[in-house]
N, C-alpha and C positions, 0 to 999 in steps of 0.2 A: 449496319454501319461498318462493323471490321470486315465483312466480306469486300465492301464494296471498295474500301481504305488500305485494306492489306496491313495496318498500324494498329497494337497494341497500346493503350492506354489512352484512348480518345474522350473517354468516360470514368470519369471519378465520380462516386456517390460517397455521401458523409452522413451522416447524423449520429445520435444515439442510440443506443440499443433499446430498438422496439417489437419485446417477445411477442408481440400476438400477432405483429405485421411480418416477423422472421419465419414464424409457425405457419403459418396463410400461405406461404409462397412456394409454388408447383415445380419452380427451378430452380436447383440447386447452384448450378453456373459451375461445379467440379472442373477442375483443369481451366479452367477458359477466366477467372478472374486471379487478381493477386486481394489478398488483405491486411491492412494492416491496424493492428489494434494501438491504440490511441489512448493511453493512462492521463491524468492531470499534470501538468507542467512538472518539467525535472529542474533540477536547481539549474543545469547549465543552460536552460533556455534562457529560462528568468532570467540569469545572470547576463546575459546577450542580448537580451533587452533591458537593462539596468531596472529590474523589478527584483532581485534578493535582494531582503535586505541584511545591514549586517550585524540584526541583532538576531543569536539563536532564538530566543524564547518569542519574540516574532513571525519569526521563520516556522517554526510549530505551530504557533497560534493561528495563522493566517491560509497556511494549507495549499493548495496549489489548484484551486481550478481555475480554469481561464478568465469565467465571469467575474473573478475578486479583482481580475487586471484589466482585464478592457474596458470594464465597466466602473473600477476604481470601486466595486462596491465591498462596505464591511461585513467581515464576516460573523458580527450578529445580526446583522441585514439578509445574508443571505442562505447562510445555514437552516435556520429552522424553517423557512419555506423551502429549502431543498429534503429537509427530512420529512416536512410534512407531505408534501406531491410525491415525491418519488418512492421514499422508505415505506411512507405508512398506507400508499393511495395506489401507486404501482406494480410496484412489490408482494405487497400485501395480496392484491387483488390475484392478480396471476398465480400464487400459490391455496389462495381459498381459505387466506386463516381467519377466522370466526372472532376470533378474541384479539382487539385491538392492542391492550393494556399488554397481552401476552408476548407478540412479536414483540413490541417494544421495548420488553424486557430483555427478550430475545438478544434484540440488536445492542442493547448499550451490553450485554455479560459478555456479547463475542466484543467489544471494545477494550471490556475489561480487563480482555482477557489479551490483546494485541502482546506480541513476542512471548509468548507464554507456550509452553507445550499443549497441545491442543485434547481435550478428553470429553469423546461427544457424550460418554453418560455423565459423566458431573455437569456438563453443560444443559444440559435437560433439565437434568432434577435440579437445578437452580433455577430455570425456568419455569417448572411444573410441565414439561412436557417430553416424550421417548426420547431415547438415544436416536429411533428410525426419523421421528418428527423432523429434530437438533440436525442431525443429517443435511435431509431432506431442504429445509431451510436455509442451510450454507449456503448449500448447493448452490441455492439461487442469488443469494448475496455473492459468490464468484462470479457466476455465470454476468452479475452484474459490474462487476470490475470495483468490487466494495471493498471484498479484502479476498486472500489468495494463503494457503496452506503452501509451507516450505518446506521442503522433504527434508531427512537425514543424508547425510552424507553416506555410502558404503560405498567399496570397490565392486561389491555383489550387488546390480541394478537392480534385480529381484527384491534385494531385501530395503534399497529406497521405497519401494511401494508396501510396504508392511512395517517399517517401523512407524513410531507417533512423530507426526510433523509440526510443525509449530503454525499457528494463525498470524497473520497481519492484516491492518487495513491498510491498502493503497492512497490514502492519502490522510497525511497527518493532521490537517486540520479538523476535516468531518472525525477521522478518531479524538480529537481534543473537544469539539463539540458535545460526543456524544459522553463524556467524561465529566461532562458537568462545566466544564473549563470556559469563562465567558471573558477576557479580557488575557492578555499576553505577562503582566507581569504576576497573575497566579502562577505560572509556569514553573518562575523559580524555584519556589518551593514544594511545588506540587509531588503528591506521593508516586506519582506516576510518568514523572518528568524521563527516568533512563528510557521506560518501555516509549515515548511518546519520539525520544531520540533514537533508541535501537529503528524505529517503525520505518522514519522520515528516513535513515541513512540505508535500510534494504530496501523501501519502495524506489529510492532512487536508483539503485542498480537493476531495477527489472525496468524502471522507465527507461534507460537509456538504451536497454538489452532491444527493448519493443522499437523503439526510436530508430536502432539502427536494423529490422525487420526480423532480429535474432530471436530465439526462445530466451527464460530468462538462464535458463541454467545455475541457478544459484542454490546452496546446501546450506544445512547448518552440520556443526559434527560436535558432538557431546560426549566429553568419558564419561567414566564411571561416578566420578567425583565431580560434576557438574562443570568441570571447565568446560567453554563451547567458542568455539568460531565459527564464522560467514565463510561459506565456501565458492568463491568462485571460479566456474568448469568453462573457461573459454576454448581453452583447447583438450584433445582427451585427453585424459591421463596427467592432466596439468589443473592442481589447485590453487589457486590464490587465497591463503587465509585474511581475512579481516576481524580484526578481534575490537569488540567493540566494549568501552570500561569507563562508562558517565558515573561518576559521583554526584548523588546528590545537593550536597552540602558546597559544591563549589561553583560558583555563577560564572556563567556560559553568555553575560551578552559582552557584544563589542569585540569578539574575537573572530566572529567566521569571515573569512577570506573574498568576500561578494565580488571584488576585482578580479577575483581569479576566475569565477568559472566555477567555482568548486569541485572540482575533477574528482569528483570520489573512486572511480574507477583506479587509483593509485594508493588512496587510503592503505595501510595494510594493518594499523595500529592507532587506536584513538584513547588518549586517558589523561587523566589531571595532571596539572600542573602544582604539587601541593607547596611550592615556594611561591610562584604568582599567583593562584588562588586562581587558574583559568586552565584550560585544558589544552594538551598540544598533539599536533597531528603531527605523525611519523610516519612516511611513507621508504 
């Protein structure tokens, strides 16, 4: 068809990512396609189709994939049969793990573990299974766009790929699922509510990185004494910190901006408000 067209882009193919039909296939199509990879709704989409809404603890709870909005379905409607088919049925299947109970455990400890520095022997042996297994396993939860390792920051590129990177999942609601978390106002209180906010506000910057066909380019950078920022590398040598500072103790609904768009892309500072009891963005 292009030889005959002379026209690029006559052909768009879509779906999900299906390893055993990616595995099967004899052409690679090298040089001769483009791809673009496709995360769960960024908040500015949502917001452009007036689907944010503007309660944060909502906004967490409800998650971002398409089917919760096209289909108006709830997300205890549709989360556990998405974990059940994909996490436990697909997943599973394609890496050969034996012990159902096992992965599972697996999966909710790398949840547990979202915005965390990431340590594949502790993460084994809390599972009962190798640092190589723990590994091994990730691997395919990335490969599956579940959650994604965020390098360190250095000026020495070398030494991003050797220091410990931190884990997220890509979409905050499947990590609020797998948390235990069944209804939006546990949120408030929840012991896990910052890492559930850190999660939602970097998956967003790799959504929109993806969106617009970019890498995600995004760092964290940590001293000695645990202070850390989001690093974003849009251009070389040029970082954008974003320093992100949820307190637990101070309630987060009714404030997020849904009319705007929520531009996080400008964020550069996010922390309470301890005179209104709400948090305010500083850009």
């Amino acid at each position: 068809m292009l030889d005959e067209r002379g026209r690029m882009g006559d052909c768009i193919l879509t779906g999900s990512a299906q390893f055993d039909l990616i595995s099967g296939m004899t052409q690679s199509l090298a040089g001769r396609v483009g791809r673009v990879e496709l995360l769960p709704l960024s908040a500015t989409e949502l917001a452009r189709a007036g689907q944010l809404s503007n309660q944060l603890d909502e906004v967490l709870f409800r998650g971002a994939y398409p089917a919760l909005f096209d289909r108006q379905l709830a997300p205890t409607d549709w989360f556990p049969n998405y974990v059940a088919t994909y996490l436990e049925r697909d997943v599973r299947q394609m890496i050969a793990v034996r012990d159902l109970s096992q992965f599972q455990r697996f999966v909710r400890m790398c949840a547990a573990r979202s915005g965390q520095l990431l340590n594949l022997a502790a993460l084994g042996n809390d599972c009962g299974v190798s640092a190589v297994t723990a590994r091994e396993w990730l691997s395919v939860l990335e490969a599956s766009y579940l959650v994604m390792r965020l390098a360190p920051y250095h000026r020495n590129f070398g030494k991003r790929l050797v220091k410990t990177p931190k884990l997220y999942f890509l979409d905050v609601g499947l990590l609020a699922w797998l948390l235990g978390i069944r209804d939006a106002q546990t949120i408030e209180t929840h012991a896990s509510r910052g890492a559930l906010f850190e999660t939602w506000v970097v998956s967003d910057f790799i959504k929109q990185r993806f969106n617009e066909g970019q890498p995600a380019d995004l760092y964290f950078w940590r001293d000695n004494v645990g202070h850390e920022v989001i690093c974003s590398m849009r251009r070389p040598g040029a970082c954008k910190p974003l320093k992100l500072n949820q307190e637990l103790h101070f309630p987060m609904t009714g404030w997020w901006p849904a009319a705007s768009g929520a531009n996080l892309q400008r964020v550069k500072h996010c922390s309470p408000s301890s005179s209104m009891g709400k948090p305010e963005l500083r850009t």
